[in-house]
LUMVO-784342 format. One record per residue (C-alpha): x, y, z; residue number from 1. Coordinates in steps of 0.05 Angstrom, whole numbers. Layout:
// residues N
r c1 X c2 Y c3 Z nr NUM
...
END
This chain:
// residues 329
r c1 915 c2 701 c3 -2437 nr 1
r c1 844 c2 727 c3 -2455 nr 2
r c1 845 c2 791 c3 -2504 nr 3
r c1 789 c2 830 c3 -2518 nr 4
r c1 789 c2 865 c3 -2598 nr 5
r c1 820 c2 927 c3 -2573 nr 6
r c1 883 c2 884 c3 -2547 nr 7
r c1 862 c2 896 c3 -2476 nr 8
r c1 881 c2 838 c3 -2425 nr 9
r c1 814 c2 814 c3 -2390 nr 10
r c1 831 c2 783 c3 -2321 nr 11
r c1 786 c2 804 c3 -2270 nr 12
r c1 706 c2 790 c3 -2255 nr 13
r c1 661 c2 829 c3 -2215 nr 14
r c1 612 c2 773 c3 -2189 nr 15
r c1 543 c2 806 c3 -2167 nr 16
r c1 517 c2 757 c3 -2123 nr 17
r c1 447 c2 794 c3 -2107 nr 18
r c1 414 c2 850 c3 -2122 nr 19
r c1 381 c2 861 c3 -2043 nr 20
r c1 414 c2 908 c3 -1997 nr 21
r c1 407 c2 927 c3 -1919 nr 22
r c1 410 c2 1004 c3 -1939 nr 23
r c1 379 c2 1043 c3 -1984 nr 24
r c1 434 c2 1101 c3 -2012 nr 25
r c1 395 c2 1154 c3 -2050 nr 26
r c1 448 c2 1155 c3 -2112 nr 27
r c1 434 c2 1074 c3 -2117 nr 28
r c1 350 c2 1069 c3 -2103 nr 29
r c1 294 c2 1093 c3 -2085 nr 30
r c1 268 c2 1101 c3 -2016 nr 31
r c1 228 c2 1043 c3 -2014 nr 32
r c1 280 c2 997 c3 -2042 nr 33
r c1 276 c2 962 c3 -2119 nr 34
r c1 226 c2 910 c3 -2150 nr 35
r c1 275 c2 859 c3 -2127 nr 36
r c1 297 c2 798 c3 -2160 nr 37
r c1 256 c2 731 c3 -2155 nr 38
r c1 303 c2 670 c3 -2125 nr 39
r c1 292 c2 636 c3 -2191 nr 40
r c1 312 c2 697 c3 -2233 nr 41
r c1 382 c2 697 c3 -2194 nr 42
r c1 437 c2 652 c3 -2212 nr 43
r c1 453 c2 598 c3 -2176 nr 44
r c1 519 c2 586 c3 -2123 nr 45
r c1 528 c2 528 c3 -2164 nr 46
r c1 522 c2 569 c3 -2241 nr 47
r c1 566 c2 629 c3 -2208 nr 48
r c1 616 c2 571 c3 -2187 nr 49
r c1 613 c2 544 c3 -2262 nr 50
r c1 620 c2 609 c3 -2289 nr 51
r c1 670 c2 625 c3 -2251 nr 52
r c1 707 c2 562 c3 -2257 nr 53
r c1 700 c2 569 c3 -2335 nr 54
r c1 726 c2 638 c3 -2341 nr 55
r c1 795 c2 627 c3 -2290 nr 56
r c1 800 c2 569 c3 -2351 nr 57
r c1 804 c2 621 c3 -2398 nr 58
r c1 845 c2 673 c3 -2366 nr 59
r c1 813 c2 703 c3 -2306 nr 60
r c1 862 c2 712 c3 -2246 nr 61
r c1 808 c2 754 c3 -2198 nr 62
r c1 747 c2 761 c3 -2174 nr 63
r c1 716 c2 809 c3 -2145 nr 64
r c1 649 c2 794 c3 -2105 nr 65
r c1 596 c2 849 c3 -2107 nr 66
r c1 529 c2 862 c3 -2092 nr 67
r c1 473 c2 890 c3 -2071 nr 68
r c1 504 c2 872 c3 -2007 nr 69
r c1 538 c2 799 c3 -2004 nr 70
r c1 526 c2 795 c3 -1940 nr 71
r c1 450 c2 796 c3 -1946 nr 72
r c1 456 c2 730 c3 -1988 nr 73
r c1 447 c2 673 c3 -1948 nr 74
r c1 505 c2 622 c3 -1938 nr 75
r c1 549 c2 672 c3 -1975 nr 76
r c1 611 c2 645 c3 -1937 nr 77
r c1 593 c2 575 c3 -1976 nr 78
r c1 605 c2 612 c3 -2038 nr 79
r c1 673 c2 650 c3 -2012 nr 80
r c1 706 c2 587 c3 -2000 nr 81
r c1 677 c2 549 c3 -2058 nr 82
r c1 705 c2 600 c3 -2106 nr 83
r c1 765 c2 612 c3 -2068 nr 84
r c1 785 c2 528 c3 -2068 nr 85
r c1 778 c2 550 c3 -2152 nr 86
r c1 848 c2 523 c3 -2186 nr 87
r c1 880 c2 582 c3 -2220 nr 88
r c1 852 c2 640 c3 -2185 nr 89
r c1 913 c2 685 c3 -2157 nr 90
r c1 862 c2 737 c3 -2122 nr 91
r c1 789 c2 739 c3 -2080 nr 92
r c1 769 c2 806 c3 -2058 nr 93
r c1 703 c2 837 c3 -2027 nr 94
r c1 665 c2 897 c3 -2037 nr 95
r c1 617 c2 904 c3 -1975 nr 96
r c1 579 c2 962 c3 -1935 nr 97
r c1 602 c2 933 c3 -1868 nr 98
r c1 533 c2 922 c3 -1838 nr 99
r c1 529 c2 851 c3 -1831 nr 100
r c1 606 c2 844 c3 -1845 nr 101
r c1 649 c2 843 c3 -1786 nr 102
r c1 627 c2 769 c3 -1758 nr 103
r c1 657 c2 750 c3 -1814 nr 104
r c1 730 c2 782 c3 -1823 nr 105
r c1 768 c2 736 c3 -1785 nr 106
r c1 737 c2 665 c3 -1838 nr 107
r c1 746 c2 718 c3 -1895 nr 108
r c1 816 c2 719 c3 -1886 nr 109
r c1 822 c2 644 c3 -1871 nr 110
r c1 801 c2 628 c3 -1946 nr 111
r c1 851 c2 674 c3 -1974 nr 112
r c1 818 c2 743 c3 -1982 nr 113
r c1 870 c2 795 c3 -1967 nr 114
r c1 830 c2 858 c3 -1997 nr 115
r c1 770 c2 885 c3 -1976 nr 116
r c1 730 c2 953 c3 -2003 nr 117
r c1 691 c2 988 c3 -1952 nr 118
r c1 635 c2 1027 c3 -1977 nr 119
r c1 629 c2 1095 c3 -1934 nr 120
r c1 604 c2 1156 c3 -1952 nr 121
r c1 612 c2 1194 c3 -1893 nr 122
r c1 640 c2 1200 c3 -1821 nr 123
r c1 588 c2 1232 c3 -1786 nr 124
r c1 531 c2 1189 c3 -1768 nr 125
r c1 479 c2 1235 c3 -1770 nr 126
r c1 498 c2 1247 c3 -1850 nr 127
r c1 511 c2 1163 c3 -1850 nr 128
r c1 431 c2 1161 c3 -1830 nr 129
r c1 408 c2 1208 c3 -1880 nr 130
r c1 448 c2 1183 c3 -1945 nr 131
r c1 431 c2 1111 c3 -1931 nr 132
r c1 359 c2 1113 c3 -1900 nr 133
r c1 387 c2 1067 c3 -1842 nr 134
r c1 416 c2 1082 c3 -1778 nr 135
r c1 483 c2 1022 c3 -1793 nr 136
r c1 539 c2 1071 c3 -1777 nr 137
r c1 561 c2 1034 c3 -1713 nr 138
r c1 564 c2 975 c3 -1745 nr 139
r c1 599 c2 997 c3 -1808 nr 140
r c1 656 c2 1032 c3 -1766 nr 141
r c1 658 c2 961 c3 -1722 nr 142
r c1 674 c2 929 c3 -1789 nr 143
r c1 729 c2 979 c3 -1806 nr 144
r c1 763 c2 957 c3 -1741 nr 145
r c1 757 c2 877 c3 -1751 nr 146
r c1 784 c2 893 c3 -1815 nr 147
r c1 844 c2 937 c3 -1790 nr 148
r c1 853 c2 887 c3 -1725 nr 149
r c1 857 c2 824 c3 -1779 nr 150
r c1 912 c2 853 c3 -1824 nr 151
r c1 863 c2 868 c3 -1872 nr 152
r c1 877 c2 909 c3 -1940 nr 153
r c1 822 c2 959 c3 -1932 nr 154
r c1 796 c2 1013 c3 -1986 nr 155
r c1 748 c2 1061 c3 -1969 nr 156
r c1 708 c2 1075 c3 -2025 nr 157
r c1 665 c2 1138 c3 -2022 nr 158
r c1 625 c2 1174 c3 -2077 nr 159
r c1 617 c2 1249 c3 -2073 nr 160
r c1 555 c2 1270 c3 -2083 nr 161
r c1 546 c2 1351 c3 -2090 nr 162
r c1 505 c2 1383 c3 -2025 nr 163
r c1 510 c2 1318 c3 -1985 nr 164
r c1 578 c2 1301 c3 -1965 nr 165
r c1 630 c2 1345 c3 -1993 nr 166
r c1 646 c2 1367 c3 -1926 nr 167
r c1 671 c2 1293 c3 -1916 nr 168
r c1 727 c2 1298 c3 -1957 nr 169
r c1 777 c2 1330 c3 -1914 nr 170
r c1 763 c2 1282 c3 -1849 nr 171
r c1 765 c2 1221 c3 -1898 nr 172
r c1 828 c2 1248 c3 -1926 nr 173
r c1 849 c2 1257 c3 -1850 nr 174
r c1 840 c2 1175 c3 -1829 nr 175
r c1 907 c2 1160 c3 -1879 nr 176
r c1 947 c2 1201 c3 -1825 nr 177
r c1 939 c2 1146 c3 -1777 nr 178
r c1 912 c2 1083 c3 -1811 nr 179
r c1 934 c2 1039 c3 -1872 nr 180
r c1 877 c2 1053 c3 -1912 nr 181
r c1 866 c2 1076 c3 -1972 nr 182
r c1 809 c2 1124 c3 -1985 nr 183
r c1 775 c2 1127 c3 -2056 nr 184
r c1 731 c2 1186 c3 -2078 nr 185
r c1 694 c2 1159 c3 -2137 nr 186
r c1 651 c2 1213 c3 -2183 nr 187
r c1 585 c2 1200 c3 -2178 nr 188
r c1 547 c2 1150 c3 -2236 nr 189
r c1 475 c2 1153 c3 -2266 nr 190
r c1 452 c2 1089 c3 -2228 nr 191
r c1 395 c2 1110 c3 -2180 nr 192
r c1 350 c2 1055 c3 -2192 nr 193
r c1 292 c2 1116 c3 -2198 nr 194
r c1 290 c2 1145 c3 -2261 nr 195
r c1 310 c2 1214 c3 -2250 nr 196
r c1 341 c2 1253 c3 -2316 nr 197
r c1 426 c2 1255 c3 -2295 nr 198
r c1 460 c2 1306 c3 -2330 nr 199
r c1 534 c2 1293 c3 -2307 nr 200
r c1 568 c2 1312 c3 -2238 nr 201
r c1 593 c2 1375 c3 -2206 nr 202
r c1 639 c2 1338 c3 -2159 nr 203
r c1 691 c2 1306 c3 -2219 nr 204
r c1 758 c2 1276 c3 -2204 nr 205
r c1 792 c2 1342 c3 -2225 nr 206
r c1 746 c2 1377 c3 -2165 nr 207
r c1 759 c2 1329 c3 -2118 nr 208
r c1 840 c2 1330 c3 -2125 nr 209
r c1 837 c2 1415 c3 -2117 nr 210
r c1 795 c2 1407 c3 -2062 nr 211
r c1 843 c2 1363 c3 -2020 nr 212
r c1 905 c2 1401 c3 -2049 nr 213
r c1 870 c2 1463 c3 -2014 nr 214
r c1 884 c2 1427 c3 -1951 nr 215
r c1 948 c2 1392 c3 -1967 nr 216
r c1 986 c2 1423 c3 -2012 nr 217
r c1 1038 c2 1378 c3 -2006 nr 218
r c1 1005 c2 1320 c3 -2038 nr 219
r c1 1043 c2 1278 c3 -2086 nr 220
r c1 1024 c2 1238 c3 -2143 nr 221
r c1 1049 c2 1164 c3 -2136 nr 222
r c1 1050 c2 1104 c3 -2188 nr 223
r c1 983 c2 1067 c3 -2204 nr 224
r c1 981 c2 1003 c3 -2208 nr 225
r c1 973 c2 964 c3 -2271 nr 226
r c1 901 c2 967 c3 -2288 nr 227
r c1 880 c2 1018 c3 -2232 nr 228
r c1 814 c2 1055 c3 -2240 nr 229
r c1 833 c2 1106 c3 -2195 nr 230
r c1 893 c2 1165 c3 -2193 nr 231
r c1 928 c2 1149 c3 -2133 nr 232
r c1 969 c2 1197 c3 -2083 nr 233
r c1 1000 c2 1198 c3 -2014 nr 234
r c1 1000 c2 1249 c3 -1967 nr 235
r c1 1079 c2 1253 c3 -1939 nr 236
r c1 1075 c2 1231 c3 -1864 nr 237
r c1 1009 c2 1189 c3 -1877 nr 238
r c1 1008 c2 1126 c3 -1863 nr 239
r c1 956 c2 1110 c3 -1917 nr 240
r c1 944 c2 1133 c3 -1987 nr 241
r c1 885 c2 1170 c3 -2026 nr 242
r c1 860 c2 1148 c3 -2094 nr 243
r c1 808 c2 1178 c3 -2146 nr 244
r c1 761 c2 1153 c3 -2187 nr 245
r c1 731 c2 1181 c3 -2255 nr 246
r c1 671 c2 1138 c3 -2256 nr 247
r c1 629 c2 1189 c3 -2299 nr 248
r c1 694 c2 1221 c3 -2325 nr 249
r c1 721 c2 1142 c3 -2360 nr 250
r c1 793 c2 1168 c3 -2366 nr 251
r c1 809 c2 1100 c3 -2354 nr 252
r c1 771 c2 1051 c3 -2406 nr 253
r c1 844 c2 1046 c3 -2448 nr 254
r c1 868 c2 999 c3 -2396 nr 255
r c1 800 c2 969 c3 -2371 nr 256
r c1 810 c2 895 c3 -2354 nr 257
r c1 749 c2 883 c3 -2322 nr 258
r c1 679 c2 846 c3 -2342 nr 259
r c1 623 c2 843 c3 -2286 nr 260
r c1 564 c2 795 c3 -2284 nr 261
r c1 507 c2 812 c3 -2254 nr 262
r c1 453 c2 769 c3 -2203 nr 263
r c1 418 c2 751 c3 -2255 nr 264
r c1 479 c2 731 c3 -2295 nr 265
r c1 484 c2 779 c3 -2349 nr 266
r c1 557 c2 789 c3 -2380 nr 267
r c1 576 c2 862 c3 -2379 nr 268
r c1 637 c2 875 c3 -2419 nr 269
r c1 625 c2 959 c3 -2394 nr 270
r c1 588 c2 985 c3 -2340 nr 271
r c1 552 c2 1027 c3 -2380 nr 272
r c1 529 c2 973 c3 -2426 nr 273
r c1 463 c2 937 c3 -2436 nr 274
r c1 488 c2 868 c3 -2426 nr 275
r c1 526 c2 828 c3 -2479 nr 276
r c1 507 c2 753 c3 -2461 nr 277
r c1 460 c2 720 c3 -2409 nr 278
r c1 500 c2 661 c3 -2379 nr 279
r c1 446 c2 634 c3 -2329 nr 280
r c1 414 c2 623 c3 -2391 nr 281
r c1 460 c2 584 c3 -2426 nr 282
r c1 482 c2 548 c3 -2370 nr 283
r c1 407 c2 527 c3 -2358 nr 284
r c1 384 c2 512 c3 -2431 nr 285
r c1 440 c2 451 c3 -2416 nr 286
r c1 495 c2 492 c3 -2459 nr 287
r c1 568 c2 453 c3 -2449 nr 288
r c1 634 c2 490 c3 -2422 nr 289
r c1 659 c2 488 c3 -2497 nr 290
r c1 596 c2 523 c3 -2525 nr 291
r c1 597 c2 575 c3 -2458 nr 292
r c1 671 c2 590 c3 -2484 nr 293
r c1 660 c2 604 c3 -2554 nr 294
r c1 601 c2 656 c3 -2541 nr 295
r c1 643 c2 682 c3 -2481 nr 296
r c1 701 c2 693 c3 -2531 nr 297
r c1 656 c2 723 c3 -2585 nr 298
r c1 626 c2 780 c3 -2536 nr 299
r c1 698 c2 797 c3 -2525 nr 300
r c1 715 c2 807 c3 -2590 nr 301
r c1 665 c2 862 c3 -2591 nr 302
r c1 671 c2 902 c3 -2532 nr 303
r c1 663 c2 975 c3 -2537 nr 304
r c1 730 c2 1027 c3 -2541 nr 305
r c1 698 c2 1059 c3 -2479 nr 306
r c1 648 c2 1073 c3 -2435 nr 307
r c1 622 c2 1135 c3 -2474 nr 308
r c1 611 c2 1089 c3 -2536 nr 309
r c1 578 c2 1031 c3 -2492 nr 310
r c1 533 c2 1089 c3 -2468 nr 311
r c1 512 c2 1115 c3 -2534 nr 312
r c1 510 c2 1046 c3 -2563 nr 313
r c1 459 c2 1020 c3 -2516 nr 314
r c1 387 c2 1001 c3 -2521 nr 315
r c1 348 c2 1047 c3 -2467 nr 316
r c1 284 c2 1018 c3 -2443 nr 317
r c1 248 c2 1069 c3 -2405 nr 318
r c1 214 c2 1015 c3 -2355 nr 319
r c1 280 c2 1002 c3 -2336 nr 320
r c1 318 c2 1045 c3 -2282 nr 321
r c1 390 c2 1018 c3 -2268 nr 322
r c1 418 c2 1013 c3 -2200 nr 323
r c1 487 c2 1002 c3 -2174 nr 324
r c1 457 c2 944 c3 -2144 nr 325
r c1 424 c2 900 c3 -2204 nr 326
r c1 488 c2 923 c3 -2244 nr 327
r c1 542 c2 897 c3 -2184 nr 328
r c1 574 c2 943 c3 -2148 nr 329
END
C-alpha cells in the first residue's frame, strides 16, 4: 500500500499522454491553440510504460489515460494494450472528447477498459461549435452511441461555465431518464492556457445542485464511492445517475488518492501544484527502478493537505499559462 504523509492511500494515475487536441474549448486555450510540445520534450510510450510499470509496483491499482486528446497521439492503441498487459493493474479507464474515438470502442473494450469519460459540454450543436471552435458534434454524439452499443461505462463530464451553457443543465440532466449514464457537472478551474486574471466561479457545486433540484425536486442523494470527486445522486425513475464536482470548490482533497503525470512527465501530487518531480528526466539521465522509487516515495511524503495550500504554495511564472491540456485532463 502506498501512503502519502497525510495517511491518504495513493492508487490511481492520471497518465497525460499529449498535450495536442482536435478542439480548442475556450476554458482550456486560446483560439489559436498552445505553443505545443516538441516530440522530444514528451515522454516516451516506452518511459510512460516504465513509469507506469514502476508505480502498479508500488501500489497503483488504476490508471487513468488523459490528454490533450489521446486520440490525437499516434499509435495510442499500442500504448492501451501495452499498459493494460501491466501485472497488477485492477483498472484502465479513458478520458476522451469523442472526436476521433468511436473506431476505436469496440478494441478498447477488448483490452479490458470498462469505463470511459466523455467530455461534453453541451447538447446543442450550434453551442458544441462555439465552446470548442470546431464543428465535432456529430462525431462526439456517434461516440456516445458505440460506447452505449458496446456495454460501455460512460460518464459525461461537463463543466459549467456561466453565460455559455447553463441552459444545458436540465437536458443533460434529462439523458439519465433513458440511458445508463452518468452525467458530471464539474465547476469550472483556472486552466485556460491564456493568461486571463480568474477570480473564482459563479456556477459552484452548491449552484448547480439548486438548479437541477428546481426541476426535480425529487432528487436523492446516493452513496459515493470510495474516493469519488464528485457528489453523486439519482433521479427516482432514471435509469442513470448525476454526479458533481467541486473542482474550484476542493471539498474533496481529504480523501484524494490521485497523482497525475503530465506529457512531459512531470509528477503532480495536486492539480493545482507546480510539479513535484520530473520522471522523463530521471528515467533519461539512466536513473534505475530503485532510485525512481525512493524519489517517488519522498515527493509523497510531502504532498500538500489540499488543493488550496498547493495553490498558495506554488511558484507562479508569469510566462507560463496552464491549460487543462499540458496539466492532463
Amino acid at each position: 500500500m502506498l501512503l502519502d504523509n497525510h495517511g491518504r492511500k495513493i492508487n490511481y494515475l492520471r497518465l497525460a499522454v499529449t498535450d495536442r487536441c482536435n478542439l480548442r474549448c475556450f476554458y482550456c486555450m486560446p483560439e489559436d491553440g498552445l505553443n505545443w510540445l516538441s516530440r522530444k520534450e514528451l515522454m516516451t510510450y516506452e518511459e510512460m510504460l516504465r513509469s507506469c510499470s514502476l508505480l502498479i509496483k508500488m501500489g497503483v491499482e488504476k490508471i487513468r489515460i488523459t490528454g490533450g486528446e489521446p486520440f490525437v497521439r499516434k499509435d495510442i492503441m499500442q500504448l492501451l494494450t501495452s499498459i493494460s498487459e501491466l501485472d497488477g493493474l485492477q483498472e484502465l479507464s479513458l478520458t476522451t472528447n469523442g472526436v476521433l474515438t468511436a473506431p476505436y470502442v469496440a478494441e478498447l473494450k477488448r483490452i479490458g477498459v470498462r469505463s470511459v469519460n466523455l467530455s461534453l459540454d453541451t447538447l446543442d450543436a450550434n453551442r458544441f461549435l462555439a465552446i470548442t471552435r470546431r464543428d465535432e458534434f456529430a462525431n462526439v454524439m456517434e461516440c456516445l452511441e458505440r460506447l452505449l452499443d458496446n456495454d460501455m461505462e460512460v460518464k459525461i463530464n461537463t463543466v459549467v461555465m456561466a453565460d455559455k451553457n447553463t441552459q444545458d443543465i436540465i437536458p443533460l440532466v434529462e439523458l439519465t431518464k433513458e440511458l445508463p449514464v452518468s452525467v458530471r457537472f464539474i465547476e469550472e478551474m483556472p486552466f485556460n492556457g491564456d493568461g486571463h486574471s480568474y477570480s473564482g466561479i459563479q456556477w459552484d457545486h452548491i449552484r448547480i445542485l439548486d438548479e437541477i433540484k428546481n426541476r426535480y425536486p425529487a432528487i436523492q442523494k446516493i452513496p459515493d464511492p470510495l474516493y469519488s470527486t464528485a457528489y453523486n445522486y439519482h433521479i427516482p425513475g432514471h435509469k442513470g445517475s448525476i454526479g458533481i464536482i467541486a473542482a474550484y470548490s476542493r471539498t474533496f482533497c481529504g480523501t484524494c488518492n490521485r497523482i497525475r503525470i503530465t506529457p512531459q512527465g512531470i509528477l503532480k501530487n495536486c492539480l493545482y501544484d507546480n510539479g513535484v518531480l520530473n520522471i522523463k528526466d530521471l528515467i533519461r539521465s539512466g536513473a534505475g527502478n530503485t532510485q525512481i522509487e525512493d524519489k517517488l516515495r519522498a515527493v509523497f511524503n510531502k504532498r500538500e493537505k489540499n488543493g488550496w495550500d498547493a495553490e498558495h504554495n506554488r511558484v507562479i511564472n508569469p510566462d507560463v499559462h496552464e491549460s487543462m491540456a499540458t496539466i492532463g485532463g
